[in-house]
GUMI-614474 format. One record per atom (N, C-alpha, C, O, CB): residue in one letter; x, y, z. Coordinates in steps of 0.2 Angstrom, whole numbers, plus 5000, padded with zeros to 4 digits. Glycine has a CB too. Layout:
// residues N
AXYZ...
***
This chain:
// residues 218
X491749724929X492349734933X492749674934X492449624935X492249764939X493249664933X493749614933X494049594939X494349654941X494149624929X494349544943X494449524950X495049524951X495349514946X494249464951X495349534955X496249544957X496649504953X497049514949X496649524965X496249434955X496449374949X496649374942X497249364940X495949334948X496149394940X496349424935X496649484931X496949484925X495949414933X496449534935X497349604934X497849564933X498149564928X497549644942X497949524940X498649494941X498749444933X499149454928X498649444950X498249404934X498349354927X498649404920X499149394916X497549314926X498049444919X498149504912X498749514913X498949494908X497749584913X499249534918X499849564917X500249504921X500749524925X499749654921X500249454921X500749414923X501449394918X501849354920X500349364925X501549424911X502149414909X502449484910X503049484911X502149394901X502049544910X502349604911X502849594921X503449604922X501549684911X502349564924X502649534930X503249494931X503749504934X502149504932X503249454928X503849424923X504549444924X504949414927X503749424916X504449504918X504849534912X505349564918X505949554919X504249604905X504949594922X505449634928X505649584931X505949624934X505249684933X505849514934X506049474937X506549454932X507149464933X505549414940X506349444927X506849424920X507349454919X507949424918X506549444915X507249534919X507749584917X508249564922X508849554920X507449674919X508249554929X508849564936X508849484938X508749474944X508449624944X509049444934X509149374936X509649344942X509549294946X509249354931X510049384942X510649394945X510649424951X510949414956X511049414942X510049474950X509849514961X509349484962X508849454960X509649604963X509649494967X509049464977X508349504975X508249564978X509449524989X507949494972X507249524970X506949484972X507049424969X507049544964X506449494979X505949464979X505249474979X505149534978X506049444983X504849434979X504049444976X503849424968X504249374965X503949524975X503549444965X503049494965X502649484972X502549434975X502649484958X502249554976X501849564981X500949574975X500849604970X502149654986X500649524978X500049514974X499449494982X499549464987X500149424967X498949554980X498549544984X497949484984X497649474978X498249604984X497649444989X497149424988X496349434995X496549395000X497449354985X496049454995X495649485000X495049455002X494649444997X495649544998X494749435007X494249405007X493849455014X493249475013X494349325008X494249465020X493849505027X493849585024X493349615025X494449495036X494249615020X494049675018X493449695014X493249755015X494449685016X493149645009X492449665007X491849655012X491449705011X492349625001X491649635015X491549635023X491449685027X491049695032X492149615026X491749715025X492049815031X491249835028X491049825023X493149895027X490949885033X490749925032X491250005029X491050045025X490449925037X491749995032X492250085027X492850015024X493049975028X492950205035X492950025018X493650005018X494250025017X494350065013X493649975014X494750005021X495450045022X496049985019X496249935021X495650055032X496250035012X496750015009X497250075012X497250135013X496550005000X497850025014X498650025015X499250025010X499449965009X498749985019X499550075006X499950075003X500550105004X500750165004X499750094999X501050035005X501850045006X502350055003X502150084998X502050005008X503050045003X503450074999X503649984996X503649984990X503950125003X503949934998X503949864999X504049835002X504249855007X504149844996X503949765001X504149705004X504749705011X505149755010X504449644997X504949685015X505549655018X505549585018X505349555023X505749665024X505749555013X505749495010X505049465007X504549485009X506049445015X505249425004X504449385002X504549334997X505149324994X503849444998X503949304996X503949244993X504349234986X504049284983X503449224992X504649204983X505149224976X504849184971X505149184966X506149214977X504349144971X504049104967X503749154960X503149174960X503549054971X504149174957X503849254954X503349234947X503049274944X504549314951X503449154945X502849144940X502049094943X501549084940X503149104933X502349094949X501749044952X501249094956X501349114962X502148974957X500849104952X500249164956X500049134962X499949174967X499449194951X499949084964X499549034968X499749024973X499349034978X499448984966X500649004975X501049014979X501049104982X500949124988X501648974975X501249134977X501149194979X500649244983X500849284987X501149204974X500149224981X499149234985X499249174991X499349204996X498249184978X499249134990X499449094998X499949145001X499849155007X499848984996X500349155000X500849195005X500749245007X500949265013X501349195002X500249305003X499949355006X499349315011X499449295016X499749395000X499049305008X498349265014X498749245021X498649275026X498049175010X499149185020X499549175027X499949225032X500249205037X499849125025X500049295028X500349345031X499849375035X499949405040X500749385027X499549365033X498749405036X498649465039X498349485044X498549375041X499049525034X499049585036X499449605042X499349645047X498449595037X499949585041X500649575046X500249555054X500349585059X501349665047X499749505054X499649475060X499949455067X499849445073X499449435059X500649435060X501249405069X501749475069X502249475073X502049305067X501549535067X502349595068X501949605072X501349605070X502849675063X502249605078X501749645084X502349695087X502149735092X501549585092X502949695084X503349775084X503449815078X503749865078X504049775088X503149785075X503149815067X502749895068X502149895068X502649765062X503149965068X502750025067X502050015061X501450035062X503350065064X502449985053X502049985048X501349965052X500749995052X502249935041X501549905055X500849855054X500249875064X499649865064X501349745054X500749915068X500549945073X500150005072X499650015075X501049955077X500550045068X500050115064X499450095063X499050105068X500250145057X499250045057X498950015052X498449975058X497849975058X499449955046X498649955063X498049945068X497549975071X496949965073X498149925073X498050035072X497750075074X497250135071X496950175075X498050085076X497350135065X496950145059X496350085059X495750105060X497550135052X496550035059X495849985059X495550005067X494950005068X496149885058X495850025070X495150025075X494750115075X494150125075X495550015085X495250145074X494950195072X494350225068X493950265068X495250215070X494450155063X493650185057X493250135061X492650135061X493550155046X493550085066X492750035068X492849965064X492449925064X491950075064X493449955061X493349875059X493749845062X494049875067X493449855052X493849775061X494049715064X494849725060X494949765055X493449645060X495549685064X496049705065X496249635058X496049585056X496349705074X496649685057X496949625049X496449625044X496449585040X496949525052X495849685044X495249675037X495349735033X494849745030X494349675040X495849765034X495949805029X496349745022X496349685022X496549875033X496549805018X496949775012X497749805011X497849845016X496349795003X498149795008X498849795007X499149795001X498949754997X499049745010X499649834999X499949844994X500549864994X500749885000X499649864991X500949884990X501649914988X501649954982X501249934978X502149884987X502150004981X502150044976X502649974973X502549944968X502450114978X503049984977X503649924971X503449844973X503549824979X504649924974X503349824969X502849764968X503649704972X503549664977X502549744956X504249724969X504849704970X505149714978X504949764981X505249724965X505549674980X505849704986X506649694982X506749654977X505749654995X507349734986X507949684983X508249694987X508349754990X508349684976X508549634988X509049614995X508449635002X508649665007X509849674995X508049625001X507349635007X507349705008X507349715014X507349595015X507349755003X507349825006X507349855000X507349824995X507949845010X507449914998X507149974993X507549954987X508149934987X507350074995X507049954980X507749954976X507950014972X507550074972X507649894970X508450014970X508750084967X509150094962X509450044962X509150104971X509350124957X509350144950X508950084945X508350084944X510250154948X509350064943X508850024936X508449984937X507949974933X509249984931X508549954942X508049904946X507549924948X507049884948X508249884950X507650004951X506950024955X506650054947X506150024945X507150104962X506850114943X506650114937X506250054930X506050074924X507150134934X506249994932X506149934930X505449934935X504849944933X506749884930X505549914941X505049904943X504449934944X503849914944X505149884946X504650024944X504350054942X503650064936X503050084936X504750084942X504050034930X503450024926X502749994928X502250014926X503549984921X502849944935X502149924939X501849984941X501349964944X502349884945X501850034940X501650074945X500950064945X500650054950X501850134944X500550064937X499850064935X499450004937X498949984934X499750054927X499649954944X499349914945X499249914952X499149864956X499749864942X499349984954X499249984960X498450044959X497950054962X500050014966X498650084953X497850114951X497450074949X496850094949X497750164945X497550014947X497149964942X496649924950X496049924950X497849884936X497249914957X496749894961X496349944966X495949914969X497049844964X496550004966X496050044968X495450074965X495050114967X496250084970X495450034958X494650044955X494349964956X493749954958X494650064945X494949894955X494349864958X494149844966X493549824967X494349814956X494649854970X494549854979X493949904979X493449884981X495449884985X493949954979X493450014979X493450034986X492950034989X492649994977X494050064989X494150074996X493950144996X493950184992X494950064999X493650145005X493250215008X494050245008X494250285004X492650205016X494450235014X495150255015X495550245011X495350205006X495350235019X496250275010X496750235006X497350275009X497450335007X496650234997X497750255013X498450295015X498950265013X499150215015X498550305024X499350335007X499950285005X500550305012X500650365013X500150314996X500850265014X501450285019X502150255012X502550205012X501250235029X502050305009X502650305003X503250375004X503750385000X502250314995X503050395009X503350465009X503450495005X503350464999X503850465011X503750575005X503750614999X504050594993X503850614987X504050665000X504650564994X505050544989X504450514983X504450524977X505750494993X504150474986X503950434979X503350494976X502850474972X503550334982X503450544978X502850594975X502650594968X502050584966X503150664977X502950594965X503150634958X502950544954X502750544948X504150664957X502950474957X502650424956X501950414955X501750374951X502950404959X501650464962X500850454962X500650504959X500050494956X500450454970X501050574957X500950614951X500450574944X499950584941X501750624949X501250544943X500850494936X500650454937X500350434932X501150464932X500550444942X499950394939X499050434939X498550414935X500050324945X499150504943X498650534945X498650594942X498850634945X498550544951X498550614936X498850684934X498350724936X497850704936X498950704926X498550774937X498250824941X497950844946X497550884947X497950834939X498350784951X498450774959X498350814963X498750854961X499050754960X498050844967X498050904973X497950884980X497550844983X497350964973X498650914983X498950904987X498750944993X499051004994X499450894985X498450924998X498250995001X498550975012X498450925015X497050994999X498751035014X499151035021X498250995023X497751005021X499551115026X498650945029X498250925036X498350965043X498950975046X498450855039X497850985045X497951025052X498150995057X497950955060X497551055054X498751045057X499151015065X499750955063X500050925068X498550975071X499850945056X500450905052X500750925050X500450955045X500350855048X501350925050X501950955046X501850925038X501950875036X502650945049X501751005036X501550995027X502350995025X502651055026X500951065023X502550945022X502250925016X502350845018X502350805014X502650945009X502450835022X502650765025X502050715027X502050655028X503150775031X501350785027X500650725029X500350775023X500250835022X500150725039X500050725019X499550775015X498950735014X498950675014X499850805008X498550775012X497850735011X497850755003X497850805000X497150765016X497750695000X497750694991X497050694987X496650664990X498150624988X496850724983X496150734981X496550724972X497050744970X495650824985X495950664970X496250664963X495250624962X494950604967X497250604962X494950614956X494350594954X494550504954X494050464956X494050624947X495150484952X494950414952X495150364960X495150304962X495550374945X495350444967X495450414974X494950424979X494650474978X495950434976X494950394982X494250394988X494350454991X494950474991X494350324994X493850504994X493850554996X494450565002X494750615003X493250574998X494450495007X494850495012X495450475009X495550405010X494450465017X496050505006X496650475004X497250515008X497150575009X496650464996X497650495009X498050535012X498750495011X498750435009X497850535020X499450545010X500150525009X500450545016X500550605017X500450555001X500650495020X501150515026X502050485024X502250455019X500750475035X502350495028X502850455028X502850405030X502450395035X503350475029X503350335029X503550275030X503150295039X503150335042X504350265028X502850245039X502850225051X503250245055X503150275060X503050145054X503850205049X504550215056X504750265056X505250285060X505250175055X504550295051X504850395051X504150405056X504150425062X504850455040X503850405054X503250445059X503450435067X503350495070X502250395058X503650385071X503650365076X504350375077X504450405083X503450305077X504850375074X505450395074X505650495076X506050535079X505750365066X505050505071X505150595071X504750605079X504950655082X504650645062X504350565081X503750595086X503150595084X502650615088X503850655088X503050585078X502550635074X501750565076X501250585074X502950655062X501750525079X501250475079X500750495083X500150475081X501450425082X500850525089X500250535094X499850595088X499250595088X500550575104X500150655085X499850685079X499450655075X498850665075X500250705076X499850625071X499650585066X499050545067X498550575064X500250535065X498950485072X498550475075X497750515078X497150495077X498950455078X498050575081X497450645084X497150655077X496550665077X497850745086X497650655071X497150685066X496650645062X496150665060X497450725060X497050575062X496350525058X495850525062X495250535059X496550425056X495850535071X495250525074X494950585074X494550595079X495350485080X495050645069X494650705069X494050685061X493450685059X495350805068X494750675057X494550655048X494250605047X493650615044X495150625042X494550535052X494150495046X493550475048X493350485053X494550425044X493150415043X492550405046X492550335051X492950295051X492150405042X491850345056X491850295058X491250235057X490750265054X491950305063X491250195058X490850125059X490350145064X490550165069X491150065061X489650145062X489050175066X489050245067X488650265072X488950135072X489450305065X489550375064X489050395064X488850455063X489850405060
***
């Protein structure tokens, strides 16, 4: 099995190619994981977002890139961040230690620190296979994408023959629990944080992982 390092390395001109294409837009990233408290966990809880709000723009220096995730430390300083307040609360829930989960994005890219959209997002999109490539090597117990529905038809492909099934007491289709052979039993697609907390929907949201998921010494 091969190490993030080297994913990333394997595909670092494809990484490239998309910085390349948009020379002229505010794209920042590439978002490149590097992990050390998460193999550690007794359950491991991978977090999958939609992207960046801003990030490091050094887009051929992997190194600079990995140092900048490391020193973000699982958004250690957003202490009003929804994303990163949920995602705590998720870590205490299975029983691990705060900031030992792992971290990702669907759009490897941010532009103009926020969603990209027509050619740009379709460009970056070709990344998609590198967010399946690290959930075979991370090997997480959990995996909650908070991509909302929209990006549905994205985790489609990359999952064919996806089953999407209602959570009790969550408005389906907006919380679903995803069952596919190459995802961890515990996977789940909700919306974005700030929609969850925005709609109400959190003290819910929350009720149901502490029915689902597992815990540490269970």
């Amino acid at each position: 099995m091969i190490s993030l390092r080297e994913l990333y390395h394997n595909n670092k001109r494809q990484l490239i190619d998309v910085r390349k294409a948009f020379m002229n837009e505010d794209l920042e990233g590439p978002l490149l994981m590097e992990l050390n408290e998460y193999y550690q966990q007794p359950i491991k809880l991978f977090i999958v977002g939609q992207e960046t709000y801003g990030w490091c723009c050094e887009y051929e220096d992997h190194d600079v890139l990995l140092k900048t995730y490391r020193d973000f430390n699982m958004g250690e300083n957003y202490h009003s961040s929804p994303f990163w307040n949920i995602t705590r609360k998720i870590e205490n829930i299975i029983g691990i230690p705060n900031y030992s989960c792992a971290w990702s994005n669907l759009n490897r890219y941010d532009h103009k620190g926020g969603e990209p959209h027509g050619t740009i997002l379709e460009k970056i999109r070709t990344l998609d296979y590198l967010i399946k490539e690290e959930i075979s090597i991370i090997k997480p117990d959990v995996c909650i994408f908070f991509t909302n529905k929209k990006y549905d038809s994205r985790i489609k492909q990359l999952f064919p023959s996806l089953q999407m099934d209602a959570i009790e007491k969550l408005p389906f289709d907006h919380f679903v629990r995803l069952h596919h052979v190459f995802l961890p039993s515990y996977t789940f697609r909700t919306p974005h944080p700030k929609t969850i907390r925005l709609q109400k929907w959190e003290d819910m949201f929350i009720d149901a992982m502490k029915r689902i998921l597992p815990k540490k010494n269970a």
